[in-house]
N, C-alpha and C positions, 0 to 999 in steps of 0.2 A: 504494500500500500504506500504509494505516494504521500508526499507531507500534506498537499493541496485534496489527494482523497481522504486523509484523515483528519484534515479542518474541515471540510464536508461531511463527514461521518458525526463529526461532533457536533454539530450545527443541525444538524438534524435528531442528533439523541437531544439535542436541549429543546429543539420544536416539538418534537412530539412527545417526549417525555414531561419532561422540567418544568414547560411554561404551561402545560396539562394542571401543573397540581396547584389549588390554590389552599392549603391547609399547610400555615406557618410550622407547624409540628414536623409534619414531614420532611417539609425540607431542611429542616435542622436536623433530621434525621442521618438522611441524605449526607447534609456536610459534613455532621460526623462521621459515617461510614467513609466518608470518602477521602476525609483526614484523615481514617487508620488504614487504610489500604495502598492510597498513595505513599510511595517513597521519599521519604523526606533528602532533599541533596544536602551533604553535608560540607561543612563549609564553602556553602556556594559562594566564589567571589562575583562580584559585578563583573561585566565584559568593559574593558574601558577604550575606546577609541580613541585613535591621537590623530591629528590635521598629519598633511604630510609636514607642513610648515614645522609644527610641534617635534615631528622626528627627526626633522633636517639638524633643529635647534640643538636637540638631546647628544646628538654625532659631534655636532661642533664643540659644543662644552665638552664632551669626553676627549675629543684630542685636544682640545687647550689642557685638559687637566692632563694626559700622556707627555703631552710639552713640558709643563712642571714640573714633572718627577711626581704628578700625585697617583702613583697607583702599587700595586702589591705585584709581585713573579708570579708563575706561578709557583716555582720553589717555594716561596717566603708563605704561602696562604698553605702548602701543604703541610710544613714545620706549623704554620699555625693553627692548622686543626688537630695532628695531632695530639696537641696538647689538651684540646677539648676533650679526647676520652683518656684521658692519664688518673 
């Protein structure tokens, strides 16, 4: 099933089913069954989009910072994890 037959598919369980019931009870029924059945994602991060402007930006400050001397080897980061499980 397609993603567009499966918004179709749901679009009509809510017609014919859903917008069917007018009795507040049930559908809070409903939500709860369908909070414990649904899989909760855990920690879902937000998706975050960047401009390309924004990533062009992000490039340039990291080689200005490679120009400084501000960055780690990767020799230097592996001596220093090590030490995190000592």
């Amino acid at each position: 099933m397609t993603a567009m037959e499966l918004q179709q598919w749901k679009q009509n369980f809510i017609r014919d089913y859903l917008d069917e019931i007018d009795d507040m009870e049930v559908l809070e029924k409903i939500r709860k069954y369908a909070k414990r059945i649904i899989p909760k994602k855990e920690n879902a991060r937000p998706c975050v989009i960047h401009s390309q402007e924004e990533m062009i930006a992000k490039v340039r400050e990291a080689e200005a910072q490679v120009e400084r001397g501000e960055y780690i080897t990767d020799e230097e980061l592996s001596k220093e994890i090590e030490t995190w499980f000592r």
